[in-house]
TIRO-225012 format. One record per residue (C-alpha): x, y, z; residue in one letter. Coordinates in Angstrom, 1 decimal. Layout:
<rs>
R        x        y        z   resn
R        X        Y        Z      a
...
</rs>
This chain:
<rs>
R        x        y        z   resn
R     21.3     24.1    -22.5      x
R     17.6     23.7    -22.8      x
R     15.2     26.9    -22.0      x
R     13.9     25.4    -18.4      x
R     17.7     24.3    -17.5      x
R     18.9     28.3    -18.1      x
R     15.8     29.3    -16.1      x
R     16.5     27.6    -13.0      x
R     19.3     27.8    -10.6      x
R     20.0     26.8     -6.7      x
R     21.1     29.7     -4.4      x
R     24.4     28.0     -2.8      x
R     23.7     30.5      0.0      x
R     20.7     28.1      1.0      x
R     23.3     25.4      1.8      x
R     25.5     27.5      4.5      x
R     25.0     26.6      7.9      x
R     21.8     29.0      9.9      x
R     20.5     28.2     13.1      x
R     17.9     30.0     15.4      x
R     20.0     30.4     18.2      x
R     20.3     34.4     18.9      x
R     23.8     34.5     19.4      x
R     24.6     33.0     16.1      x
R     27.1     35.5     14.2      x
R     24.3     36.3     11.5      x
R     21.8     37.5     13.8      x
R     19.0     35.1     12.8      x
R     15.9     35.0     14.7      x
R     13.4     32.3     14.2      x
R      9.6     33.2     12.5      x
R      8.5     30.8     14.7      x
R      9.0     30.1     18.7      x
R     10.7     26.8     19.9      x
R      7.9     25.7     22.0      x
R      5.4     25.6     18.4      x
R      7.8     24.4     16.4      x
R      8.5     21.6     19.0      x
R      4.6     20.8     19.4      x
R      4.1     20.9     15.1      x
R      6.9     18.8     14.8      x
R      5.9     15.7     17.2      x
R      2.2     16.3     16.0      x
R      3.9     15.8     11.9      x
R      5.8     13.2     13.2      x
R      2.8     11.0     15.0      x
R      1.2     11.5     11.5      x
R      3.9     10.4      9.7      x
R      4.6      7.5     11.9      x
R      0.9      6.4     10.8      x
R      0.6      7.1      7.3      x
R      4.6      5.6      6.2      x
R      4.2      2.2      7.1      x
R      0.4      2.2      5.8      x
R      1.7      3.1      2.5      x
R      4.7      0.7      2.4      x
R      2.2     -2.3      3.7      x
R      0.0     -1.5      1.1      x
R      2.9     -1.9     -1.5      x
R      4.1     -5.4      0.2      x
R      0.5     -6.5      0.1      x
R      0.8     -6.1     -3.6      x
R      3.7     -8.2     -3.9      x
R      1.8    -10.8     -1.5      x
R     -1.5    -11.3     -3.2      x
R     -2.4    -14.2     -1.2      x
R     -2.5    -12.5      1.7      x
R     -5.2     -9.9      1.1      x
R     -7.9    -12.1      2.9      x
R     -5.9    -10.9      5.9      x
R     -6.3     -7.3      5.2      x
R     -7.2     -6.0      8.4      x
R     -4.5     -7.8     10.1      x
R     -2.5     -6.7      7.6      x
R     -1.7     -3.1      9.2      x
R     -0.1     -4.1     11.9      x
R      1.2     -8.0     11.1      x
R      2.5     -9.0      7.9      x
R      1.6    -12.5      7.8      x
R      4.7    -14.3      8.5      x
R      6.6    -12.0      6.7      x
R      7.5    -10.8     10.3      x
R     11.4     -9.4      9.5      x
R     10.3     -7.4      6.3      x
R      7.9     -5.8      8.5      x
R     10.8     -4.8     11.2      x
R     13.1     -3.2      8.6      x
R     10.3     -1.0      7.5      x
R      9.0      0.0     10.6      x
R     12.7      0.6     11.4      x
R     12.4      2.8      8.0      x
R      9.1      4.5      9.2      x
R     10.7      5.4     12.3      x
R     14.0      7.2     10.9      x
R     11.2      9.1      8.2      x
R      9.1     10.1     10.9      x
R     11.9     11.0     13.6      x
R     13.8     12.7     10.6      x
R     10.1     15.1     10.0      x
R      9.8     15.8     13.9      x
R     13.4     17.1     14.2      x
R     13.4     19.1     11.1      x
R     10.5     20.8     11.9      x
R     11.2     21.4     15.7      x
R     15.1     22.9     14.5      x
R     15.9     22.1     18.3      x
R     15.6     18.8     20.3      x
R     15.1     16.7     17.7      x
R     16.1     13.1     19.4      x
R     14.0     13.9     22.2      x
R     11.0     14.9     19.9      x
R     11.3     12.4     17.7      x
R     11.5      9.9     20.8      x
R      7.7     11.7     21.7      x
R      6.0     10.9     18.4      x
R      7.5      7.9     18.5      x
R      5.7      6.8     21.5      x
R      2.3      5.8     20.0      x
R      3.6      3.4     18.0      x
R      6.1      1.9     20.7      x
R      3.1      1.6     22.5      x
R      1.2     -0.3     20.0      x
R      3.6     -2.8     19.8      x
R      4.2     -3.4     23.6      x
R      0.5     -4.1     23.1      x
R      0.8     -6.5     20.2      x
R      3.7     -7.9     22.2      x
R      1.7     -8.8     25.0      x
R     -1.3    -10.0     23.1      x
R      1.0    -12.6     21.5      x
R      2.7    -13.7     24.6      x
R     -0.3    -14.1     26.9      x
R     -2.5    -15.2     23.9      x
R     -5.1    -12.9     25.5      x
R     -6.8     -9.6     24.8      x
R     -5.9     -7.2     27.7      x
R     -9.3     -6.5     29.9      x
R    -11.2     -8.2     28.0      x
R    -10.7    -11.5     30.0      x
R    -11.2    -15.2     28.1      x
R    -13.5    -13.3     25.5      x
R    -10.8    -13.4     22.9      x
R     -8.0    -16.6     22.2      x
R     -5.1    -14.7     19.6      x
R     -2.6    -16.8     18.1      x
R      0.3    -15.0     17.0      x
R      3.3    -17.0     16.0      x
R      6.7    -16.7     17.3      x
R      8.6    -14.8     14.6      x
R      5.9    -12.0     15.4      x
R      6.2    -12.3     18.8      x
R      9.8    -11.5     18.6      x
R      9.3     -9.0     15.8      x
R      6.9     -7.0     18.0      x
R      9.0     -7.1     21.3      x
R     12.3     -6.0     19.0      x
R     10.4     -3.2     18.0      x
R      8.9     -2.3     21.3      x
R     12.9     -1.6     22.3      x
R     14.3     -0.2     18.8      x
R     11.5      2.1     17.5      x
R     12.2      4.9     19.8      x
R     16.3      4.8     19.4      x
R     15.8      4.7     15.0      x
R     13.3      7.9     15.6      x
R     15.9      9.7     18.1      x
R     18.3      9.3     14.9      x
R     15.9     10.2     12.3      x
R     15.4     13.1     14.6      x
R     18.9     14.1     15.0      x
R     19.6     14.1     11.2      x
R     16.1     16.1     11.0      x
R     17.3     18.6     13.9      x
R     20.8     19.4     11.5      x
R     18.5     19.8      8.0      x
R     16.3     22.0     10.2      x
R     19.2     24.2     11.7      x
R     21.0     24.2      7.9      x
R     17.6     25.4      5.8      x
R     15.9     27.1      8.6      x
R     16.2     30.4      7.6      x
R     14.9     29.6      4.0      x
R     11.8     28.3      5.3      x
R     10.8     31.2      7.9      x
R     11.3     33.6      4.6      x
R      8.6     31.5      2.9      x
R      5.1     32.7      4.5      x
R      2.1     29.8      4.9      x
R      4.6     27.0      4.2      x
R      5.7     23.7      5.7      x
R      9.3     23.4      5.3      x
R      9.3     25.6      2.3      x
R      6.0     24.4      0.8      x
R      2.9     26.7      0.5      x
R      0.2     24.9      2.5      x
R     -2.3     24.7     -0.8      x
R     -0.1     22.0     -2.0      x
R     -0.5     19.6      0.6      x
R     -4.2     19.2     -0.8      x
R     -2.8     16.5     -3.1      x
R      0.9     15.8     -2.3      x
R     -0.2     13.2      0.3      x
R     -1.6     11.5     -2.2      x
R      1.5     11.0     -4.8      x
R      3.9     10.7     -1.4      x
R      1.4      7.5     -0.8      x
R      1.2      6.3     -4.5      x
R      5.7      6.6     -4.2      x
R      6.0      4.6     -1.5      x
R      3.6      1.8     -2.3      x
R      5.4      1.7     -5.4      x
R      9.1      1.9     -3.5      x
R      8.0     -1.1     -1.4      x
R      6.4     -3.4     -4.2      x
R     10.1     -2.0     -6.4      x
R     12.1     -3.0     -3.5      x
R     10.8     -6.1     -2.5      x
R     11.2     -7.4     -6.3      x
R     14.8     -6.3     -6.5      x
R     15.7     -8.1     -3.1      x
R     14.0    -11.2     -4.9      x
R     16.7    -10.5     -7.2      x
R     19.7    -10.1     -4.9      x
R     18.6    -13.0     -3.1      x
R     18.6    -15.1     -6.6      x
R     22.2    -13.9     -7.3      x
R     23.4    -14.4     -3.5      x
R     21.8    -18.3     -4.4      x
R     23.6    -18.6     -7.5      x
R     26.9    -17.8     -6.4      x
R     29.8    -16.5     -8.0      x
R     28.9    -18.1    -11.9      x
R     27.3    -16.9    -15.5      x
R     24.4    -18.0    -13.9      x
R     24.6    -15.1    -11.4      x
R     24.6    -12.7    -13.9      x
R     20.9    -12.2    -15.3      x
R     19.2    -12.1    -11.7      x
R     22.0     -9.6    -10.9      x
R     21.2     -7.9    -14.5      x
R     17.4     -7.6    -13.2      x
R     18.2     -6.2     -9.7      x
R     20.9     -3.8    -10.9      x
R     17.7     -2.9    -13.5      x
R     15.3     -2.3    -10.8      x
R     17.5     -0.3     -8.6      x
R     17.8      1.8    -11.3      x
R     14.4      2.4    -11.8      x
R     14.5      3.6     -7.8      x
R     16.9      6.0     -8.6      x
R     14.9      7.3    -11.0      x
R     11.8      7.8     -8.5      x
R     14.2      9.3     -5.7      x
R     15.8     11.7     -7.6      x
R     12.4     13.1     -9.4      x
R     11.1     13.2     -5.8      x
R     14.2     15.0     -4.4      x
R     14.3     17.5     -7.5      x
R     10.3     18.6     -7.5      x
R     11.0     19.1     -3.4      x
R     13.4     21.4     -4.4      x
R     11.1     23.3     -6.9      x
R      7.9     23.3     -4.5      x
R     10.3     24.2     -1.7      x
R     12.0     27.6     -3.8      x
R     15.4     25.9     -2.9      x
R     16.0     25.8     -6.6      x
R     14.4     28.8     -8.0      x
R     12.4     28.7    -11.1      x
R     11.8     32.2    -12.6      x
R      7.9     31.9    -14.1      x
R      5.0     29.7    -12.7      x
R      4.6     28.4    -15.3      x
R      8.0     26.9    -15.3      x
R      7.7     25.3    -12.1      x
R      4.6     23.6    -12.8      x
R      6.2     22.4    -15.9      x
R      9.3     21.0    -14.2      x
R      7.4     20.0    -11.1      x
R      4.8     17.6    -13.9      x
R      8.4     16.7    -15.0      x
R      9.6     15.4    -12.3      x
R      7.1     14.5     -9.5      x
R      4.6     13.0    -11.9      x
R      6.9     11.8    -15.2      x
R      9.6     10.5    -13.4      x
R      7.3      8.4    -11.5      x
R      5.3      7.1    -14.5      x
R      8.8      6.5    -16.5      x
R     10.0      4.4    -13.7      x
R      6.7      2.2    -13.7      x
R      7.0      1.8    -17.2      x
R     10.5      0.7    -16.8      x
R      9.4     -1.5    -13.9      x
R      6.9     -3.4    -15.6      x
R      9.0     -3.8    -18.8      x
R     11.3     -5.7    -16.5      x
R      8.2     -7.7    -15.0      x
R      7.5     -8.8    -18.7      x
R     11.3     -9.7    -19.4      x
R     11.1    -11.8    -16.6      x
R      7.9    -13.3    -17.2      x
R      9.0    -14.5    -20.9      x
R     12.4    -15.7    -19.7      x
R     10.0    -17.3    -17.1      x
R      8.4    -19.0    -19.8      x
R     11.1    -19.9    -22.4      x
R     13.4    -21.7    -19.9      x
R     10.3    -23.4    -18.2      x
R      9.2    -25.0    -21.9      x
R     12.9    -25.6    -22.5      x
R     13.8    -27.8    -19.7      x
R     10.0    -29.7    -21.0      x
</rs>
């Protein structure tokens, strides 16, 4: 076993159940009151909300190069890529629910439901810009026209947003309950991370999920290939390349999951030195592996691109 590997080890008491509640058998009160952990956690949640699907449109405007004229539009309407844009606002919402209720410990579905609110609001008012064609209050100023896949898109998320957060927050409310002690032990931390980090992990968490939305849109390309093909050898490269990029996902996940752990002191890393090392290791190489990967893939395709178009010349 390698040096790092023998210096490392997870507590398994981290995992048992703790809760704040004072009549829990081990007597556990929490650092922090209910009422400011309720109002941090819909405050990190509202931000969240925001800053998610900004990342993960950035990454599908990468994949869509010929919609970057239509950048400013671009934050809240994908072009007429209207369903990619529900599934990850559905995605935002469970991220950001799941933030609020791990953070509040209590009340998480109804939390979540709050932060959520801003961005249910922004869509009733895209909704209703698109079906009356007309910018509220501001008369016959302004003509918009929205198509109709967006106008549906908007008024599905108007009535879904707030039920994905309320599970993201429910889910959040159990991690919170589970790993609550652990963070209360950890002074001038945000669920087990000391505050100076959070001068640059916004940054990577952006740079991840541009990258996970670009990644994921090229492997559904892929499944969507293999779902055309049908059940023949021809079905096996694009499922080859899809398995491939999945893969590389993995990758990025489980580096992001594992350097949590290290910035968190869920897994506990002897020296500083150590975890610096192991958190390069995985939060940064990981990462840089997987793009590597990624764009070898890109290539492969490309030349098999090329090689099959001059064949059939």
């Amino acid at each position: 076993m390698p040096p790092s590997e023998e210096q490392s080890s997870l507590n398994p008491g981290l995992f048992a159940p703790k809760s704040g509640d004072l009549n829990s058998p081990t007597d556990y009160r929490a650092k922090h009151g209910a009422t400011a952990r309720a109002f941090a956690g819909v405050i990190c949640g509202m931000i969240a909300g925001a800053l998610i699907p900004s990342a993960l449109a950035s990454g599908c405007l990468f994949y869509f190069p010929d919609e970057k004229q239509r950048a400013v539009a671009w934050i809240f309407l994908w072009g007429e890529h209207w369903a990619i844009r529900v599934v990850v606002s559905w995605a935002s919402a469970v991220g950001a629910g799941f933030i609020t209720g791990i953070i509040a410990r209590r009340r998480g579905r109804l939390l979540a439901a709050i932060a959520a609110l801003p961005s249910t609001l922004c869509w009733l008012v895209i909704a209703l810009i698109g079906w009356t064609q007309k910018v509220p209050f501001l008369g016959n100023q302004f003509e918009v026209d929205i198509s109709i896949g967006n106008k549906l898109a908007a008024s599905l998320l108007v009535l879904t947003i707030i039920p994905f957060a309320c599970y993201g927050g429910m889910a959040g409310e159990e991690s919170g309950e589970m790993f609550g002690e652990h963070f209360d032990s950890r002074n001038y931390t945000l669920l087990g991370i000391k505050w100076y980090h959070y001068l640059w992990l916004p940054i990577v968490i952006q740079l991840l999920l541009v990258q996970t939305a670009w990644t994921s849109l090229y492997a559904f390309e892929w499944f969507r290939n293999t779902w055309r093909a049908g059940m023949s050898l021809l079905s096996l490269v694009p499922s080859l390349f899809a398995f491939a990029i999945l893969w590389t996902i993995s990758i990025m996940v489980g580096g992001a999951i594992q350097a949590y752990k290290i910035l968190s002191g869920l897994e506990e890393v002897q020296s500083a030195r150590s975890r610096a090392f192991r958190v390069l290791k995985y939060g940064f190489g990981f990462p840089i592996v997987a793009a590597i990967l990624q764009a070898g893939i890109s290539l492969v395709h490309y030349g098999l691109a090329k090689l099959l178009t001059h064949g059939s010349e």
